[in-house]
PyMOL commands that place a pseudoatom at each C-alpha (Angstrom):
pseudoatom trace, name=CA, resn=UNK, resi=1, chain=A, elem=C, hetatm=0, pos=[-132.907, -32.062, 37.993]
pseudoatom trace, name=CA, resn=UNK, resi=2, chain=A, elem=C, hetatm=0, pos=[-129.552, -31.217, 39.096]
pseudoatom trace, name=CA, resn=UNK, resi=3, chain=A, elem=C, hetatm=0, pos=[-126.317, -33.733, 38.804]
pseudoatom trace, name=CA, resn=UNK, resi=4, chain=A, elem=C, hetatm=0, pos=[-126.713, -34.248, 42.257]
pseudoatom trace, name=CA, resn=UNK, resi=5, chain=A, elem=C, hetatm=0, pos=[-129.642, -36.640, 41.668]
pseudoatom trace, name=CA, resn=UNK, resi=6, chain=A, elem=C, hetatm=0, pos=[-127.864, -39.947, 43.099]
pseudoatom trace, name=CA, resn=UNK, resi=7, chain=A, elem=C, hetatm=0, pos=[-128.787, -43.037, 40.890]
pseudoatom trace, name=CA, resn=UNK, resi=8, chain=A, elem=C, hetatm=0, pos=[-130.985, -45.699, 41.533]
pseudoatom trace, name=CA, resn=UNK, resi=9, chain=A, elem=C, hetatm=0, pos=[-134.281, -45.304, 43.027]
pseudoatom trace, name=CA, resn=UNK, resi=10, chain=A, elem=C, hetatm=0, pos=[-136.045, -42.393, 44.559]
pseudoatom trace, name=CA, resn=UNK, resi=11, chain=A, elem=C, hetatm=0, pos=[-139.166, -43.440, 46.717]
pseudoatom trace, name=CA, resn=UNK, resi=12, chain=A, elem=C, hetatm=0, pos=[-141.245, -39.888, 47.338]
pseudoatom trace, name=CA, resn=UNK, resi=13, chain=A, elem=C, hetatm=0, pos=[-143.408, -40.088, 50.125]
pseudoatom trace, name=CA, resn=UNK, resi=14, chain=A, elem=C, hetatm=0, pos=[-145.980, -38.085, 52.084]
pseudoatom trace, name=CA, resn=UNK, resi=15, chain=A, elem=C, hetatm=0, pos=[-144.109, -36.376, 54.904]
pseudoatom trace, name=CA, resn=UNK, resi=16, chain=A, elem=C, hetatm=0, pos=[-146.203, -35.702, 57.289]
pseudoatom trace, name=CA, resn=UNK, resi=17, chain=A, elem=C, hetatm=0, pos=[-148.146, -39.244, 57.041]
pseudoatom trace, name=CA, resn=UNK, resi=18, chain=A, elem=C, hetatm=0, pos=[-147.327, -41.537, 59.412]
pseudoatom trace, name=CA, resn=UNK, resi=19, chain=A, elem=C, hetatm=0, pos=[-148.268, -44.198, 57.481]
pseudoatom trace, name=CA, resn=UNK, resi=20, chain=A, elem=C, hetatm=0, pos=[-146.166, -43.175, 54.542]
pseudoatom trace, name=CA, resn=UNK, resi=21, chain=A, elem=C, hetatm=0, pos=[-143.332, -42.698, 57.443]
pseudoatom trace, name=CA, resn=UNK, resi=22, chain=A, elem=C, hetatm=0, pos=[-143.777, -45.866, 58.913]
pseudoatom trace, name=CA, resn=UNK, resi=23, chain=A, elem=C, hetatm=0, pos=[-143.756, -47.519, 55.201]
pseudoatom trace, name=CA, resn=UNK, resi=24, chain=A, elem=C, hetatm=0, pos=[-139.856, -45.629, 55.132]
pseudoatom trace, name=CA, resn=UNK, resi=25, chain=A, elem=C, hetatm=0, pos=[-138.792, -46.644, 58.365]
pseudoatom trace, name=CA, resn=UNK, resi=26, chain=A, elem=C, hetatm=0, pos=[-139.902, -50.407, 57.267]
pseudoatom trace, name=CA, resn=UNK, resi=27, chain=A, elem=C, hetatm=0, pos=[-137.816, -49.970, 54.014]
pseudoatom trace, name=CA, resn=UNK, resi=28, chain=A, elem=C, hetatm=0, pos=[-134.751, -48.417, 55.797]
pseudoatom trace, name=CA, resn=UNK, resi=29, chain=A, elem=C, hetatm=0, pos=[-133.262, -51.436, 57.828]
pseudoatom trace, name=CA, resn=UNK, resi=30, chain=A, elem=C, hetatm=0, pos=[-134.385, -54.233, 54.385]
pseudoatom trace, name=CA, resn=UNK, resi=31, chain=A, elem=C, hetatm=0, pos=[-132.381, -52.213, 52.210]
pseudoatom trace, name=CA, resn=UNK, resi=32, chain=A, elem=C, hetatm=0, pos=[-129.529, -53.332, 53.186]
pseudoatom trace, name=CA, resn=UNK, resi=33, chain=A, elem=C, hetatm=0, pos=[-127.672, -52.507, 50.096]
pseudoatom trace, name=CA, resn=UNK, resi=34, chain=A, elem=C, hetatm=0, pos=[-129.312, -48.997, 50.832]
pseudoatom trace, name=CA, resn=UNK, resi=35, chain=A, elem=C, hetatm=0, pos=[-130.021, -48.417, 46.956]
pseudoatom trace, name=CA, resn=UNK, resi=36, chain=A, elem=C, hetatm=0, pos=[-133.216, -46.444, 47.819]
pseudoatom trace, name=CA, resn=UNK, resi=37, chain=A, elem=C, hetatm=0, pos=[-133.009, -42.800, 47.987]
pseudoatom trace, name=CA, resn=UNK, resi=38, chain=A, elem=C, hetatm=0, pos=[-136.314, -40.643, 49.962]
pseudoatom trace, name=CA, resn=UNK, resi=39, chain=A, elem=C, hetatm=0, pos=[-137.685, -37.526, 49.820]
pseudoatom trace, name=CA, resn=UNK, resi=40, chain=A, elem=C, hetatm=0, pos=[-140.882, -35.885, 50.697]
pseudoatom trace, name=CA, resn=UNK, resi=41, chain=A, elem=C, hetatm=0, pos=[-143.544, -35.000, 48.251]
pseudoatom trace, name=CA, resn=UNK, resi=42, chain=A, elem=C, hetatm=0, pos=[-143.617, -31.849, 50.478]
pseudoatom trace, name=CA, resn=UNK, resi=43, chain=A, elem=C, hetatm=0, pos=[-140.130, -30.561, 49.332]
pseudoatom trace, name=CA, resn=UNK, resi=44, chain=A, elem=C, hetatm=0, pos=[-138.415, -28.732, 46.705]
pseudoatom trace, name=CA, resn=UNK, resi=45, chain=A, elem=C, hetatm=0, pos=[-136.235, -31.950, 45.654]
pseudoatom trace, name=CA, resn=UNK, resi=46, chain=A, elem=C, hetatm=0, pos=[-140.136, -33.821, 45.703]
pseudoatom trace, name=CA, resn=UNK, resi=47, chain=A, elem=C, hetatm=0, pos=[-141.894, -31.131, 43.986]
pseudoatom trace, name=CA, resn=UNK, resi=48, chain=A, elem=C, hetatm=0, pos=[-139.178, -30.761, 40.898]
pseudoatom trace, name=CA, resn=UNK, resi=49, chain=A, elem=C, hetatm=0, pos=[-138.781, -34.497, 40.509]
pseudoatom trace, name=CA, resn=UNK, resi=50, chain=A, elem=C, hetatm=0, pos=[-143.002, -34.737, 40.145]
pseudoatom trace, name=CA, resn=UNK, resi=51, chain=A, elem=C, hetatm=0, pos=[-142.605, -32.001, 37.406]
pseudoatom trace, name=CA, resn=UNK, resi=52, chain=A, elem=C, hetatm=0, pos=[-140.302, -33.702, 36.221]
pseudoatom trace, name=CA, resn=UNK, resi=53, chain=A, elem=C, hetatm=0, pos=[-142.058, -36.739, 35.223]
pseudoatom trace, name=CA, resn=UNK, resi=54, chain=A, elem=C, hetatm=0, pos=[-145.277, -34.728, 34.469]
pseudoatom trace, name=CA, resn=UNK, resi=55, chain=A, elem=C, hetatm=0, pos=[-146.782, -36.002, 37.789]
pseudoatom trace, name=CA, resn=UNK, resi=56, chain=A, elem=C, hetatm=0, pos=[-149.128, -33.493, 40.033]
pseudoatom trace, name=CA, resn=UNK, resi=57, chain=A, elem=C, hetatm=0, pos=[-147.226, -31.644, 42.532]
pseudoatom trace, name=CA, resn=UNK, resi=58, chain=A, elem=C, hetatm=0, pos=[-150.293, -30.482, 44.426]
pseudoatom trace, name=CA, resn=UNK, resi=59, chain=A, elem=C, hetatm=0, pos=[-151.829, -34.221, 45.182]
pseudoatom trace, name=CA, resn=UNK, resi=60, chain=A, elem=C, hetatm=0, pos=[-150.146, -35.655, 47.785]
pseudoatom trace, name=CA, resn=UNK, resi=61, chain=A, elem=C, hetatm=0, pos=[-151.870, -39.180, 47.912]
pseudoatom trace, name=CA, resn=UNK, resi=62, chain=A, elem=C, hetatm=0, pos=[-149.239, -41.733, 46.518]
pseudoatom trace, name=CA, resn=UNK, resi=63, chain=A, elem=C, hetatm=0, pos=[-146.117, -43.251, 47.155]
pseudoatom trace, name=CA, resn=UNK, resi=64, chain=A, elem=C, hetatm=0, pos=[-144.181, -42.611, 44.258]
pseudoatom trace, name=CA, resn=UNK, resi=65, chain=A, elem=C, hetatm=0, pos=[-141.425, -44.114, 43.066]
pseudoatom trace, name=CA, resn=UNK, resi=66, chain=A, elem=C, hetatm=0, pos=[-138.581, -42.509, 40.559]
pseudoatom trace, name=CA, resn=UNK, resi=67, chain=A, elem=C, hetatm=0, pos=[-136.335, -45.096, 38.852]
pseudoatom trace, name=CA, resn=UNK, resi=68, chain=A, elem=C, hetatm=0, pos=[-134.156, -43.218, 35.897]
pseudoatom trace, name=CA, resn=UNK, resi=69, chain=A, elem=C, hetatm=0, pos=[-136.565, -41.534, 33.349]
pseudoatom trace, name=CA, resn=UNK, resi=70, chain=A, elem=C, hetatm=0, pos=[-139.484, -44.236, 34.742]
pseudoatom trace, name=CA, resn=UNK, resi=71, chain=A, elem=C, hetatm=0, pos=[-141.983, -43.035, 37.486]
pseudoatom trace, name=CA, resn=UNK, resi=72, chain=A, elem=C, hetatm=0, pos=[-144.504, -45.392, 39.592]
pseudoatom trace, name=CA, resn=UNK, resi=73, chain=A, elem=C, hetatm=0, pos=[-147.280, -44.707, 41.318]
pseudoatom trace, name=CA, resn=UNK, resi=74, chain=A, elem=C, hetatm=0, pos=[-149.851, -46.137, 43.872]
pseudoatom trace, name=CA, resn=UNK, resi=75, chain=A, elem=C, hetatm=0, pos=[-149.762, -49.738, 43.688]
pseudoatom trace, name=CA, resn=UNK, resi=76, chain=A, elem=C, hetatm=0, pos=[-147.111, -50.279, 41.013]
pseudoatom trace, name=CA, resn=UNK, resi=77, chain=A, elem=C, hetatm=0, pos=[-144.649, -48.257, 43.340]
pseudoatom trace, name=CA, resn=UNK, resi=78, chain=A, elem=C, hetatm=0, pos=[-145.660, -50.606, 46.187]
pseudoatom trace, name=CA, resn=UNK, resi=79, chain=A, elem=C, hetatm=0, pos=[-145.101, -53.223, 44.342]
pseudoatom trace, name=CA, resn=UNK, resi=80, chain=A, elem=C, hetatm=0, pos=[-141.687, -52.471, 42.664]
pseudoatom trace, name=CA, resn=UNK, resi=81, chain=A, elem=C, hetatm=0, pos=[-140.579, -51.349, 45.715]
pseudoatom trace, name=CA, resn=UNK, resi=82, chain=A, elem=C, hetatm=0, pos=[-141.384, -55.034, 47.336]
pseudoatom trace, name=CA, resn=UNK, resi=83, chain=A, elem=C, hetatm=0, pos=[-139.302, -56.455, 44.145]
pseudoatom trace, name=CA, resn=UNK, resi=84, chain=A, elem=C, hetatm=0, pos=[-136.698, -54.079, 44.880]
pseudoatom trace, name=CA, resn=UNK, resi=85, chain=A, elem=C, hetatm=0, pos=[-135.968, -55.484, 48.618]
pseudoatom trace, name=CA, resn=UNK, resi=86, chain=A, elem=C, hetatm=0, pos=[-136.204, -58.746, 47.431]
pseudoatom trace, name=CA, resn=UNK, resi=87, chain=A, elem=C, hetatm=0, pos=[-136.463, -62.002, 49.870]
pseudoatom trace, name=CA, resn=UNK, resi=88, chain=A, elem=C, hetatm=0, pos=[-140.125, -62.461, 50.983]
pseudoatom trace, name=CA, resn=UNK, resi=89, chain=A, elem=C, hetatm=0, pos=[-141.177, -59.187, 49.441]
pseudoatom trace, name=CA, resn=UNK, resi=90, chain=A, elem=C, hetatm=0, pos=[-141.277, -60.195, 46.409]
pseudoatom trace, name=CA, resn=UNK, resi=91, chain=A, elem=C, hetatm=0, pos=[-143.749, -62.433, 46.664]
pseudoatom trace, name=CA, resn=UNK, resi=92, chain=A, elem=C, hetatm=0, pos=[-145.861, -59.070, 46.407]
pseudoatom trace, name=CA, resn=UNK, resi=93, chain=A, elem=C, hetatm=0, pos=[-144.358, -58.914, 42.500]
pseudoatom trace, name=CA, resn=UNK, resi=94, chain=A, elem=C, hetatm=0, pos=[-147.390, -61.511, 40.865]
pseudoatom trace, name=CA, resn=UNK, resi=95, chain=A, elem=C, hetatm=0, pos=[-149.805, -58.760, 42.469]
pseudoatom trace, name=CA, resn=UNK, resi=96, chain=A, elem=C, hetatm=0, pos=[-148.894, -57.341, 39.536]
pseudoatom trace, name=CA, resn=UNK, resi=97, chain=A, elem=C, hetatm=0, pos=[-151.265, -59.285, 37.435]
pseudoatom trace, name=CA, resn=UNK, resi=98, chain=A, elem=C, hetatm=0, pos=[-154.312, -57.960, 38.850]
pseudoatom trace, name=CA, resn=UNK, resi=99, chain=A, elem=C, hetatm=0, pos=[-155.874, -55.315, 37.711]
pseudoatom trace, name=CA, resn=UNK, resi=100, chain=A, elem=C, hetatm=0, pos=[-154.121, -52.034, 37.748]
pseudoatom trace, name=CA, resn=UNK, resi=101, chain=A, elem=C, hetatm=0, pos=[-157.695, -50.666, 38.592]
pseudoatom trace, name=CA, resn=UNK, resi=102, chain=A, elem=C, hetatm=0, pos=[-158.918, -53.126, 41.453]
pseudoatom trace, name=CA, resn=UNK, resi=103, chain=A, elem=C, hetatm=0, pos=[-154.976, -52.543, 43.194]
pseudoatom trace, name=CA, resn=UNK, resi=104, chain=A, elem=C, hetatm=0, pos=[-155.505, -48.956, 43.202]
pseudoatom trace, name=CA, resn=UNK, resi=105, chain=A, elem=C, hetatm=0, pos=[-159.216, -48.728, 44.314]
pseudoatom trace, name=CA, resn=UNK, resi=106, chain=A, elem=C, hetatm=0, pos=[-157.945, -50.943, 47.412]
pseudoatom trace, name=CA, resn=UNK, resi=107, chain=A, elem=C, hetatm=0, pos=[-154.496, -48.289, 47.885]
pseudoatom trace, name=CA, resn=UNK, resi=108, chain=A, elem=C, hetatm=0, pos=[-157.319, -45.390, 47.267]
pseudoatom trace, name=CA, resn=UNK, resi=109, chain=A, elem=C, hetatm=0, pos=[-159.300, -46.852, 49.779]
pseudoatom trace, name=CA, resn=UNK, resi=110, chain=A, elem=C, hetatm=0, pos=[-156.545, -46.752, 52.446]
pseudoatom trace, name=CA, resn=UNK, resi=111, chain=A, elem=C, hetatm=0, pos=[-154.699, -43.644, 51.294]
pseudoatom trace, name=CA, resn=UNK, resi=112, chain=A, elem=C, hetatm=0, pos=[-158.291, -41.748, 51.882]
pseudoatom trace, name=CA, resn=UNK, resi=113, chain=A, elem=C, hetatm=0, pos=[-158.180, -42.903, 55.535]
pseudoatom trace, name=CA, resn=UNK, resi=114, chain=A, elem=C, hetatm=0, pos=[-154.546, -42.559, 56.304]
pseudoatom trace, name=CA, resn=UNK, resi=115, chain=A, elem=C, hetatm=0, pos=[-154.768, -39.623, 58.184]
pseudoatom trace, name=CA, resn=UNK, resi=116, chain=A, elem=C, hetatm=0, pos=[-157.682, -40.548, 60.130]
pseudoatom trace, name=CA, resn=UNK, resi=117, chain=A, elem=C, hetatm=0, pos=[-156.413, -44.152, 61.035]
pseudoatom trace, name=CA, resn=UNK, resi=118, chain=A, elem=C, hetatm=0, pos=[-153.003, -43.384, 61.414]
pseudoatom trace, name=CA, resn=UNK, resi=119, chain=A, elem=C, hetatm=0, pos=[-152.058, -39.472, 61.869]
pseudoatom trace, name=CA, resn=UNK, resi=120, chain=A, elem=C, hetatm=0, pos=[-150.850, -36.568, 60.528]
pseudoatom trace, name=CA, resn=UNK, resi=121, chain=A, elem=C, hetatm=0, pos=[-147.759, -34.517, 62.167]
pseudoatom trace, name=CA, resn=UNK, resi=122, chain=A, elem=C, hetatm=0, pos=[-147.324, -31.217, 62.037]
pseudoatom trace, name=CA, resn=UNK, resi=123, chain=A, elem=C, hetatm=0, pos=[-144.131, -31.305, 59.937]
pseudoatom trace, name=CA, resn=UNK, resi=124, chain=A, elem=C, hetatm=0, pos=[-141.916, -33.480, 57.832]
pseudoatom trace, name=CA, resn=UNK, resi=125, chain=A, elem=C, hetatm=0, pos=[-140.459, -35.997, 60.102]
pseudoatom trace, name=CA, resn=UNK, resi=126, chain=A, elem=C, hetatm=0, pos=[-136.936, -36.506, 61.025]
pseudoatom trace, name=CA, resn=UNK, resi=127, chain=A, elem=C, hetatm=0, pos=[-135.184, -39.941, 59.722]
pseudoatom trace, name=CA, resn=UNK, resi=128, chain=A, elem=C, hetatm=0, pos=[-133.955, -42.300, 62.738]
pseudoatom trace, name=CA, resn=UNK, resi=129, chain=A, elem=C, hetatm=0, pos=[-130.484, -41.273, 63.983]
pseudoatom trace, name=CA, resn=UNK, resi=130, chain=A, elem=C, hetatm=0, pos=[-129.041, -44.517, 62.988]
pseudoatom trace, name=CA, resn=UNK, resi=131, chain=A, elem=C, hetatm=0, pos=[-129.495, -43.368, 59.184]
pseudoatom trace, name=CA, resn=UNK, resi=132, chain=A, elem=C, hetatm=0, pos=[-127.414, -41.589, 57.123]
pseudoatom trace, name=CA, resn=UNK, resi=133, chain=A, elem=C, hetatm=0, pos=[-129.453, -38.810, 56.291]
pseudoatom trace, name=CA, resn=UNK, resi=134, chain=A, elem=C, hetatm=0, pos=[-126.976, -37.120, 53.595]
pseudoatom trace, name=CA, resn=UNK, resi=135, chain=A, elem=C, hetatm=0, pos=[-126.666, -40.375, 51.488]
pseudoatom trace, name=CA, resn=UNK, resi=136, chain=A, elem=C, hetatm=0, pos=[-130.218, -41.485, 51.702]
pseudoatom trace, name=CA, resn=UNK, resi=137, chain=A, elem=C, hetatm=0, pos=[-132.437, -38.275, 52.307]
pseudoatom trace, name=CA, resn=UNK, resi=138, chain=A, elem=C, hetatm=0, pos=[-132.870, -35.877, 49.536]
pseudoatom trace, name=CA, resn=UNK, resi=139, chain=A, elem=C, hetatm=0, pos=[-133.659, -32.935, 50.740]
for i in range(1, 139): cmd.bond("trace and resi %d" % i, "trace and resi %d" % (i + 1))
show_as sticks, trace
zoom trace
């Protein structure tokens, strides 16, 4: 990747979920040390970093998460994410004891449905105006 890659966290998300938009816009105002970075799975910056870390660029069904040379997926992103913002998130970190397998059958189970429960837009969706899309957007 470029030397433009910021440091710190990258959280790739489906952009045209709303679920997976919603799940940004909750992240957005409880990090307020505003260490995450975003970007779609959808675009060029989401697609390379995926490559990157030898993760499929053509399944778009996990949150992923891109700390340094470390990638998460699925629950485990969810989760480090939670540990991330700290406060009463973290009490989402012991999750990490269950099984890696039961966690993601139960993220499966809702990432299968997403569109169906929650929508699909046409396109990427815009960040709020209140954000500062050039330091926390990739794109």
């Amino acid at each position: 990747m470029s030397s433009d890659t910021p440091d710190g966290p990258i959280i790739l998300f489906d952009g045209v979920c709303n679920l997976c938009n919603g799940f940004v816009q909750f992240i957005l105002p409880r990090d307020t040390e505003g260490k995450f970075r975003f970007a779609s799975l959808q675009s060029d910056v989401g697609t390379e970093l995926l490559a990157e870390h030898d993760l499929p660029t053509d399944e778009l069904e996990s949150i992923v998460l891109i700390e340094g040379e470390d990638s998460y997926v699925k629950s485990d992103a969810v989760i480090r994410i939670a540990r991330h913002l700290g406060g009463p998130y973290a009490l989402l970190g012991p999750f990490r004891f269950l099984p890696r397998r039961l966690r993601n059958w139960a993220y499966d189970f809702v990432a299968a449905r997403r569109y169906r429960w929650f929508g699909k837009k046409d396109q990427c969706a815009m960040p709020p105006a209140d954000v500062d899309v050039g330091a926390r957007f990739l794109e």
